[in-house]
N, C-alpha and C positions, 0 to 999 in steps of 0.2 A: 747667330742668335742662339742661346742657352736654349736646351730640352724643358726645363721649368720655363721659360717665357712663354714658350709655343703651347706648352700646357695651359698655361692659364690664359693666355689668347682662344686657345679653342674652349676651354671653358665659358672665358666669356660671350663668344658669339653661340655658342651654345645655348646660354642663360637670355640673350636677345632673342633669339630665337621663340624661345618658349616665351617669353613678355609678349611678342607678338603675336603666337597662334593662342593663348588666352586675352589678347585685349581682343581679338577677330571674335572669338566665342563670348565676351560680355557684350560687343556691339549687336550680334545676331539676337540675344537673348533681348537686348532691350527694343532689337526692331519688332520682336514678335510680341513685346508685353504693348508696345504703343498701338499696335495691329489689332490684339485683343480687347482695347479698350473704344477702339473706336468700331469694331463691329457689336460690342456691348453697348457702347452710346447710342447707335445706329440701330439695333433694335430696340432701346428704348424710347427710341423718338420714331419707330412705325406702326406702336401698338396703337390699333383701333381703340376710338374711346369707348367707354362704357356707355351702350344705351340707357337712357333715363325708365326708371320704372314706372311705365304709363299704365292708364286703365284702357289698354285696347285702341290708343293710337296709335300711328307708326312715328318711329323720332325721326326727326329732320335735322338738318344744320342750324336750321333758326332756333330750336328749342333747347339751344348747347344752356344757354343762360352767360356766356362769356362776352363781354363788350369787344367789337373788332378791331385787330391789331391796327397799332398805329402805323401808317406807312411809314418806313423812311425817306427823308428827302437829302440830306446828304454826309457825305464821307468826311470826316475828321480825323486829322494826324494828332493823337494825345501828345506820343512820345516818339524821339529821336531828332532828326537833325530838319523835318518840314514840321516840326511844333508848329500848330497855327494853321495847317493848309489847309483850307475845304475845295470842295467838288461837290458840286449839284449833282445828283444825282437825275437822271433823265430814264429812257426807255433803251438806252445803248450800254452794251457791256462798258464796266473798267478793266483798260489792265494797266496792272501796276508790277512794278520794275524798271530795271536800269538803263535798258534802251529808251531813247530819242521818239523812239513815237506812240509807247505809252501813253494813257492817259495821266496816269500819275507817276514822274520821274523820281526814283527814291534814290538819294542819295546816300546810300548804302553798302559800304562794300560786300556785305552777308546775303546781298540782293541778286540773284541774277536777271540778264536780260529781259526776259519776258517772263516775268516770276510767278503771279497768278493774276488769276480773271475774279470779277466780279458782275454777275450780271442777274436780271429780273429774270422772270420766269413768274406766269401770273403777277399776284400780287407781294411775292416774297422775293427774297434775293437769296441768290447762293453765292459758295466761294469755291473755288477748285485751284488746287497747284497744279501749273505747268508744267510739271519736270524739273525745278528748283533742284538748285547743288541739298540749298542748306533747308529746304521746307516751308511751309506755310503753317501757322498754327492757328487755331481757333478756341480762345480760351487756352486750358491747357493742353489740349491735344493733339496733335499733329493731324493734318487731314490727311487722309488718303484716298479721296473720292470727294465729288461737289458734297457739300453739305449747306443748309439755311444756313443763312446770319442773320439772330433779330436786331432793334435797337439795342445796342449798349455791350453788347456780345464784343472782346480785344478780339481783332486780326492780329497777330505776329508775322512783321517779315524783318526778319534779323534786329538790328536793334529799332525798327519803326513800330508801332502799334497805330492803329488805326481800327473807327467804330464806327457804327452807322447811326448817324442821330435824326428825329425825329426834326 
């Protein structure tokens, strides 16, 4: 092999090289911008409300003036490949993904195993990723800790979407 081939052979695993430890540093930068936004989400959904400016009552929950969430009663596949599926919703967790004993099997290859949970707690519902390869999203943001889903709120799990309807 010529001295110029081997040059430019090492140049170019050279030039790979570096493509790699810069796509490593934009991956790290966007784990941390998705990070930031859901612990920004996360405290904007645990600020106390504002009490009502009474004449020397104390406020209560009843005196929000807000009509009571509707419950959900069950799960809907909008989009991907179970278009159409519903699941009643009962007092038992769901989990969804691509193992056999799931409640919800997604036919999905973006899916893993045991991908995430969905379950009540009081009156609301939350959603938590499993340890999913490719993640769970809520709207547009990746979860990274349970969070509520109200009615109408997209779950993303790879190309499925799925909502909680009334």
């Amino acid at each position: 092999m010529s001295e110029l081939a081997i040059t430019v052979l090492q140049f170019g695993l050279l030039l790979l090289l570096w493509i790699l430890i810069l796509s490593i540093i934009a991956a790290q930068g966007r784990d941390m911008m998705v990070s930031k936004r859901s612990r920004t989400r996360d405290r904007r959904n645990d600020k106390p409300a504002p009490a009502p400016h009474d004449s020397g009552t104390p406020a209560t929950v009843h005196q929000t003036g807000q009509a009571p969430r509707p419950r959900p009663r069950r799960l809907v596949v909008s989009e991907g490949p179970l278009v159409g599926t519903e699941v009643e919703l009962g007092s038992a967790p769901i989990m969804l993904g691509r193992a056999q004993e799931c409640t919800v099997v997604l036919e999905d290859d973006y899916a893993s195993g045991k991908h995430a949970r969905l379950f009540p707690q009081g009156s609301r519902w939350f959603l938590e990723d499993l340890g999913s390869t490719n993640g769970t999203w809520l709207g547009d943001e990746q979860l990274t800790r349970a969070s509520t889903v109200e009615p109408g709120d997209r779950i993303r799990i790879g190309k499925t979407v799925l909502e909680l309807r009334t």
